[in-house]
N, C-alpha and C positions, 0 to 999 in steps of 0.2 A: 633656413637657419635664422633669420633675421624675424620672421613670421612665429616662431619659436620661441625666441628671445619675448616679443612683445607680448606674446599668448602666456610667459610665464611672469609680465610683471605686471599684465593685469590679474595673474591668478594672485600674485601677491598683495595688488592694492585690494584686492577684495576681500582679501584675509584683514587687514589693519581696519578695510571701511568694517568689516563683520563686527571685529571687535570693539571698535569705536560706537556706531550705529545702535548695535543691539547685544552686544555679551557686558557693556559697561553700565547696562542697566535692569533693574530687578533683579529676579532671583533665579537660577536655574538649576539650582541642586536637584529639585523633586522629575523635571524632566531630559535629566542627563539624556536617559537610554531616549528617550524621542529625539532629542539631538543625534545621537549615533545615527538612529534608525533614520535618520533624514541625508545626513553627510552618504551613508553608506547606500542609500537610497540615489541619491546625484551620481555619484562614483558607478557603480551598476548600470545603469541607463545609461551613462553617458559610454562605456565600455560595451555596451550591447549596441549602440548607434555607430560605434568604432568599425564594430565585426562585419554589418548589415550594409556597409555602405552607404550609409546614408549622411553621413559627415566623413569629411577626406582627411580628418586628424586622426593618427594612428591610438595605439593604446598608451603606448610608451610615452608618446606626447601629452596624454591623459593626466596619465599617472606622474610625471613630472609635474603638472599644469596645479594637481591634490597636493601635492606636496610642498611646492611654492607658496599656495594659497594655508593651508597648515602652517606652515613652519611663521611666514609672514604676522597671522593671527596667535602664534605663543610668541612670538617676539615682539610685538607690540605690547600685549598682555606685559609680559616679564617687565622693558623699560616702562611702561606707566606705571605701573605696582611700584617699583624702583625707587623711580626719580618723581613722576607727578599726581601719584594718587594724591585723593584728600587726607589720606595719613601719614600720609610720608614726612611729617616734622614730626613722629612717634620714635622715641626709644625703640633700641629692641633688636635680636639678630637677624643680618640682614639677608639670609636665608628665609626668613618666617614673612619677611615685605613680600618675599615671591610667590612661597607656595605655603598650602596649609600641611603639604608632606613634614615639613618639619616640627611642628608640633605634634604629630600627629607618631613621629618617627619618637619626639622626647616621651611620649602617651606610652607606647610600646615595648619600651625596654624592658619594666619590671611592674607596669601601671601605678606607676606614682605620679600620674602627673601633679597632683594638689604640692608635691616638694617641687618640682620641677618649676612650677609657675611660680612658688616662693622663691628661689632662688633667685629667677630673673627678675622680680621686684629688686631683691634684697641687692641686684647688680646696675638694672636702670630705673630705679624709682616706683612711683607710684603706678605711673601711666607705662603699657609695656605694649606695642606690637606685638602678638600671636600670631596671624596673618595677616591675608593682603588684604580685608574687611575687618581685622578682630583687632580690638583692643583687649585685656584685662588691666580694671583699676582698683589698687589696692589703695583706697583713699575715704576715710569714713564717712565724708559728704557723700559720695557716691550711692552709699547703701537706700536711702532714701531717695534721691532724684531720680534711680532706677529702675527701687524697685518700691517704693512708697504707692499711697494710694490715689495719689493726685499726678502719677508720673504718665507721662504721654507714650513710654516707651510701650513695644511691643515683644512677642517670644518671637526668639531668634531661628535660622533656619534648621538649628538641631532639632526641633518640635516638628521635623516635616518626618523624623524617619519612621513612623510610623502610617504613613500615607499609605493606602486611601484610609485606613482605620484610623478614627481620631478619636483620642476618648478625651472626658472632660481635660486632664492635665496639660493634656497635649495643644488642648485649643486653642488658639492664638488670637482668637476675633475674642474680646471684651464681651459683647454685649452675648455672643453664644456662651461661655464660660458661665457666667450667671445666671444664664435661664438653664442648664444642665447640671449647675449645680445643687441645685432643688432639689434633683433625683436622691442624695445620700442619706441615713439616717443608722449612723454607727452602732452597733448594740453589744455590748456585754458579751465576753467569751467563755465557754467553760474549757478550755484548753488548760488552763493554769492546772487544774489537778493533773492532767496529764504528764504535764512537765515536772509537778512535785513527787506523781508514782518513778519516774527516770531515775530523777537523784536519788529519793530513796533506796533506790535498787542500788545504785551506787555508792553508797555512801561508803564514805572512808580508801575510794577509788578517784583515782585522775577521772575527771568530770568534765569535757569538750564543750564548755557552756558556746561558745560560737558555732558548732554545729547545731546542738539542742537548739539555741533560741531562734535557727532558721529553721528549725521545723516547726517548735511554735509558731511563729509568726505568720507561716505559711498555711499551715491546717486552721490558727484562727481565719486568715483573711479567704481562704474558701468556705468556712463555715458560713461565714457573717454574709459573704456575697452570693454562694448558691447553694447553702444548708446541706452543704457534704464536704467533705474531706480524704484527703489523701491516707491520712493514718498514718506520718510518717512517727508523731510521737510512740504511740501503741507501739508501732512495730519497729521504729529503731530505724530504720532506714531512709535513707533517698527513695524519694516515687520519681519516676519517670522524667515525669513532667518537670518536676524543681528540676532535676541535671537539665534537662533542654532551656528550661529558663536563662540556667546561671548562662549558659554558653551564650544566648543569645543575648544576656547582658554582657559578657567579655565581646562579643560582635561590636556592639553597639559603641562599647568603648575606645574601641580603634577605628570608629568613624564618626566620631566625635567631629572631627572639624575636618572632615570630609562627606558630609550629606549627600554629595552629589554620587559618591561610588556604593552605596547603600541599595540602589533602585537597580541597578546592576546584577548584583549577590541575588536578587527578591527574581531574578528575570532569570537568574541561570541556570540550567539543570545542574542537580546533585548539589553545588552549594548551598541554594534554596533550599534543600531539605529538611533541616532542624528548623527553618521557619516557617514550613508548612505544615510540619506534625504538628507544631505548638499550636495556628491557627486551626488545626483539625480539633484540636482537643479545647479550642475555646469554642469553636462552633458548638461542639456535642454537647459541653457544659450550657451553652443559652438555649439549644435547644429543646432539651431535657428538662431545664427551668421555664421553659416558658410553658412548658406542657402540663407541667405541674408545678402548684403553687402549696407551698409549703403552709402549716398552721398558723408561724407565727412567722411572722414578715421579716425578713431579710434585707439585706443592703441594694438587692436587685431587684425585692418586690419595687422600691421605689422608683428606679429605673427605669425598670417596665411599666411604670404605672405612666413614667411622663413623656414613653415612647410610643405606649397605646394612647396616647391624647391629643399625639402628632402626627403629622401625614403620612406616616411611613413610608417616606420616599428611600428611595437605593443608600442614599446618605446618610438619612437617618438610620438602616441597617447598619451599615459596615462602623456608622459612631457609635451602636450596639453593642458589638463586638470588642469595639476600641476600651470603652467602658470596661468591659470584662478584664480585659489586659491590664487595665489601670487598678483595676480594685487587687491583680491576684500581687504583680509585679510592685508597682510603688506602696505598696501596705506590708511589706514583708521586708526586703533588704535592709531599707534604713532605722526598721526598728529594732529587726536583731544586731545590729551594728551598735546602737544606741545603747540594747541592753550588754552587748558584749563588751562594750568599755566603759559603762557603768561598773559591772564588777569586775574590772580591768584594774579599776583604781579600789574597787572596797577590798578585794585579795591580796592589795598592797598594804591596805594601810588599817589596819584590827582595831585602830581607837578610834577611829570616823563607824565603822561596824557597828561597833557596841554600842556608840551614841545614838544612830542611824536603832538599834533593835530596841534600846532602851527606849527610844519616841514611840517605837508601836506599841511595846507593850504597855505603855499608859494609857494607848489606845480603848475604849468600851469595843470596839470591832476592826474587825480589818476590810471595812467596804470602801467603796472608791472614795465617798463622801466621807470617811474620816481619816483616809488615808489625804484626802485634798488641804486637811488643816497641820499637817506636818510641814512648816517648810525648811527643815535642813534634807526632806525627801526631794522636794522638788529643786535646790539648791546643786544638791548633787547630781540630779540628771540635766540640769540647765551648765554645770559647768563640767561635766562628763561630755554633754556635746557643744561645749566651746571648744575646744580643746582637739574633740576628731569628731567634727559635724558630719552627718550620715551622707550629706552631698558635699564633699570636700573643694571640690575644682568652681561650686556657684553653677546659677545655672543663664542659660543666654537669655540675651535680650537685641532687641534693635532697634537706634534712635528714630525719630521722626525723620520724617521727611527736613525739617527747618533746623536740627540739628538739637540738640539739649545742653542747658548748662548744668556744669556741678562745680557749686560754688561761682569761683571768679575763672572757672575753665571750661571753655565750650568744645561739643564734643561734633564733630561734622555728623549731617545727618545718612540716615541708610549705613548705619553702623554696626558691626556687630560688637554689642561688650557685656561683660560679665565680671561680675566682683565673688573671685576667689573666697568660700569662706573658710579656710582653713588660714589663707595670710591674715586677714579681717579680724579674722577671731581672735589673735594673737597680736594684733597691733598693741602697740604702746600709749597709741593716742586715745586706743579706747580702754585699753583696760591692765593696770600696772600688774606687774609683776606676770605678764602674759604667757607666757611659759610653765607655769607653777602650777599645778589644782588646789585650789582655796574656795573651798564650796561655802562657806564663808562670807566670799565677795557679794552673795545673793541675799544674805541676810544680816548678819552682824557687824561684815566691816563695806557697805555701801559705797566706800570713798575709793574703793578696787574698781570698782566700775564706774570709767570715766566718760563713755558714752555709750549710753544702754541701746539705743538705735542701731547702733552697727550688730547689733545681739539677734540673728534670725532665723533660727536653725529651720523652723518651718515655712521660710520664705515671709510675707508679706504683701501687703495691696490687694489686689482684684486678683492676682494671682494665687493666694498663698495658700499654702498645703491645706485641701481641705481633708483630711482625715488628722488635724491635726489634735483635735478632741481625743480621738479613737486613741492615739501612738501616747500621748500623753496617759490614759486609761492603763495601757495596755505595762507601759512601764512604771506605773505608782505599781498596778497589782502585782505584778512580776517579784517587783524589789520588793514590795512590803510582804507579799507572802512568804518567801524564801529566805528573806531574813526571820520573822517571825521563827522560823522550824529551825535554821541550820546556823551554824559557824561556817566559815570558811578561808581556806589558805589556799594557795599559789602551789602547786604542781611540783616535787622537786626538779632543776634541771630547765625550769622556766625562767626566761630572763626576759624585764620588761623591753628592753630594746629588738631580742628577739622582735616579741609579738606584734611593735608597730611596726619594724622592718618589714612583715611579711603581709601586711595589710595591700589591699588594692582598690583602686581609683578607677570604679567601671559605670562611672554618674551616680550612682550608690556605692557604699563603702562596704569591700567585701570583706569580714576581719579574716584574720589567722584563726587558727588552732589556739584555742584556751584555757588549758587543762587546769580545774578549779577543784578542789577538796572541799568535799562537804561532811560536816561534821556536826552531830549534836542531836537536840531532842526530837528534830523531825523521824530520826527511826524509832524511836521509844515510844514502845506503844502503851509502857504502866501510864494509865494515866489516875493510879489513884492507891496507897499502901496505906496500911495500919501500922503506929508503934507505941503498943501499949492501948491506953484509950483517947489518943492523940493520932485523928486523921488527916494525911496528908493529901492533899489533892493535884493535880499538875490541870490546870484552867488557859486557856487563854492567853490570858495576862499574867502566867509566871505560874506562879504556887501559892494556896491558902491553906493555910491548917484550923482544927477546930476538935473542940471535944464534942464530936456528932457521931452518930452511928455511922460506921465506916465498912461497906460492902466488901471493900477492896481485904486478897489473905493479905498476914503480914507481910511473906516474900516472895515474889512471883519463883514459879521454878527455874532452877537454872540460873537467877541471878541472886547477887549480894545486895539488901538495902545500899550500901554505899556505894555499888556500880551505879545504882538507878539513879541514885543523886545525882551522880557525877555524868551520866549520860544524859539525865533528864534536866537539870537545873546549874550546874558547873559548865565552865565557868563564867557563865553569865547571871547566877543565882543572887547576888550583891545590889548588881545595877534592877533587877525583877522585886525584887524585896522593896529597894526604896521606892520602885515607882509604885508599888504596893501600900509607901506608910505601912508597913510590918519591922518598923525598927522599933516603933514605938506599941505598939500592938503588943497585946499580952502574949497570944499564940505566934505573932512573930518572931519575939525575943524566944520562945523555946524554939520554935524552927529554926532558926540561926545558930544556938548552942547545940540544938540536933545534928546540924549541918560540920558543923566546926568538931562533935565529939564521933560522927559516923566513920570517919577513917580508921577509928582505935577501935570499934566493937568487933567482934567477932562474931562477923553475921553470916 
């Protein structure tokens, strides 16, 4: 009995030395299952020496001896986290000091966490305990010491769940980041017709703009990186592969601040499954690409161009791979996210629209480079994602080794922290009236934006979003084409609160259902009527009239000259004129009186 007792309090001091010795230092998320596989490993052997005779301790004495020494190492764990980690003068619920279950638990309810972590600011301040390593700081000095270019921090251990597959985003070494990012070279999409045959088909129908612009986005980001596409625009559907995506992005959301139970799911049969189809179907994709090289180079020719130039060791394969994952996954979510609450706010509000249609049609074209000289375009997507930035929750980091200041507040080192950009975006300190959309603050009233630094939807530093060219690209052409063609209103039965209500927080922001009305000259296909010896033309840039020879009959069949007005040029035909100079114009001023006496003719 006595022999028992001593045999169960050394099994306990070696639980506490465990924890003390070596679980209180580095990082152990990525090697969970090797930890199991080693406990479980001792437990076995020492149980098989039980049976064999070969040690006079029975099993039961065993299994008490595991459980002491267990129980010992969470109980030390739990009081340090407690009472004497290095965080433990942090705000914050004192369930989140112990385990990262409760963050993780507030993640899971309905995936908001980006409200969830506002909250707990808005309850203890600036600085907030998440777990027993995590900080988040919602504090504008922060934004910079963190994630600035001179910041010492590094990516935090969320960046390991995709281990052993590392693609550039993921990387966490500085100086690999920058030699792999060499590989990228973004190009021009022709997907946008695709999206404009959709609406067309639609027009004058509730219009799911949050599902469309993830199929956009997705068939652009396979095109650009392996010159093929799923087709989900053409055919209207989900392909496969996006459903398995999206899942494995909800995965990854509920282990957000559990890296360590990740490596687990990836080990186990039947759970692992959706994340080995997905890796089957990224293999066949680089496979396939690498067998064949397409005419005109793609985002993977580059790639592969800087992967045949290096050793091709096993590592370099699998950050192959990783690559692939990175261009299909991070090049899609956040920018349909981006476009879906761009016109989230233009179906609310019809006089920002019409200003927004009236700048392009002063436009000479609608290519990227004249769309870049509009800035109430880029006004409105910069304060479209202040408001519900594509990565809401921020993304990790961790301090140095020596610890970091921000400001006149030092932050212990081997930290995990990250600055929410959803609360950030909305501080008061950076920018008034934070709650509002005044696309405005970006151009004509400057004094709204009271510290432009906190502003970084595509990250910043040695880290920052490199396809940020591409997402930018992608939403001038987006908005400036579709406005160009349509009008559009709000769904009836559509309420804004709804739509953010049902948004979710899964490291990209996965929107709701966006039912959009589209309306106006994009279905009109007259593009050119006779009246009289006065030709009317529908251009571009609005409408010109002229006494020229006019191809076009007087009235296409089936419609009235005053439909075609009123479809083709009403009622945005006012704001197109002036940016015309057709008020002052001789064939303008009859186009105008044309316009204003065509409801009365009897056409």
């Amino acid at each position: 009995m006595e022999s028992t007792l001593i045999l169960n309090l050394l099994a306990a001091i070696s639980g506490v030395l465990t924890h003390i010795i070596i679980f209180r230092r580095g990082e152990w998320d990525v090697v969970s299952p090797s930890v199991f596989v080693f406990y479980s490993t001792v437990f076995a052997a020492a149980a098989l020496l039980s049976y064999s005779n070969f040690v006079s301790t029975p099993l039961s004495a065993i299994s008490q001896m595991a459980g002491f020494h267990v129980a010992a190492l969470y109980s030390s764990m739990l009081v340090y986290r407690a009472f004497f980690h290095r965080l433990s003068k942090y705000p914050g619920p004192f369930l989140a000091r112990l385990t990262n279950f409760y963050i993780t638990a507030l993640s899971v309810k309905r995936l908001h966490l980006f409200k969830e972590v506002q909250q707990l600011h808005q309850q203890y301040g600036d600085y907030v305990r998440l777990g027993p390593s995590e900080i988040s700081i919602a504090s504008p000095e922060a934004v910079k010491a963190i994630y600035g270019t001179q910041s010492p921090v590094t990516k935090g251990p969320w960046y390991t769940l995709l281990e052993p597959r590392v693609p550039l985003f993921m990387a966490r070494d500085k100086q690999e980041h920058a030699r792999r990012r060499k590989g990228y070279d973004p190009r021009i999409t022709k997907a946008i017709n695709q999206l404009l045959a959709a609406i067309d088909r639609s027009k004058g129908q509730a219009f799911d703009v949050s599902k469309w612009f993830s199929y956009f986005v997705f068939d652009v980001m396979e095109d650009l990186a392996f010159n093929k596409s799923s087709n989900m625009l053409a055919e209207g559907k989900e392909a496969y592969v996006f459903k398995t995506i999206r899942t494995d992005m909800f995965n990854i959301a509920l282990f957000t601040h559990m890296p360590w139970l990740l490596p687990f799911i990836k080990r186990t049969p039947i759970l692992n499954w959706n994340y080995y189809e997905f890796l089957g179907w990224i293999q066949k994709l680089v496979d396939e690409r690498k067998q064949k090289e397409p005419e005109q180079p793609d985002i993977f020719s580059w790639i592969l161009a800087a992967y045949n130039k290096g050793p091709k060791t096993k590592r370099d394969q699998l950050n192959l791979h990783g690559d692939a994952q990175l261009i299909v996954i991070a090049g899609s979510d956040s920018v349909a996210a981006a476009l879906t609450h761009i016109f989230f706010h233009l179906a609310w509000d019809p006089s920002l629209t019409r200003r927004l249609q009236a700048e392009f049609d002063a436009l000479p074209d609608i290519s990227h480079d004249q769309l870049m000289t509009v800035p109430l375009l880029d006004a409105v997507i910069n304060e479209a994602m202040r408001l519900d930035p594509p990565v809401p929750s921020g993304t990790q980091r961790v301090t140095p080794p020596e610890g970091l200041w921000i400001g006149d507040h030092f932050v212990p080192g081997d930290t995990i922290v990250q600055v929410p950009s959803y609360t950030i975006f909305r501080d008061e300190r950076a920018f008034a009236y934070p709650n509002d959309f005044i696309p405005e603050r970006w151009t004509t009233r400057p004094e709204l934006v009271r510290d432009k630094s906190v502003y970084i939807p595509f990250n910043t530093g040695p880290y920052a979003c490199v396809g940020k060219r591409l997402a930018m690209l992608e939403l001038r052409r987006v908005v400036g084409e579709i406005l160009l063609r349509y009008d559009l209103t709000i769904a009836p039965g559509q309420t804004k609160q709804g739509f953010l209500d049902g948004k979710q927080d899964t490291f990209t922001t996965v929107s709701a259902p966006l039912p959009v009305i589209f309306y106006g000259e994009g279905a009109c296909s007259v593009t050119s009527f006779r009246v009289g010896t006065l030709c009317v033309r529908r251009t571009h840039t609005g409408a010109e009239a002229g006494n020229v020879p006019c191809p076009a009959p007087p009235c296409p069949a089936g419609l009235s000259l005053s439909s075609i007005i009123t479809t083709c040029y009403l009622p945005r035909s006012s704001g197109r004129l002036r940016s015309l100079g057709c008020e002052e114009g001789k064939w303008g001023s009859r186009l105008l009186l044309l316009m204003l006496l065509l409801p009365m003719l009897p056409l």
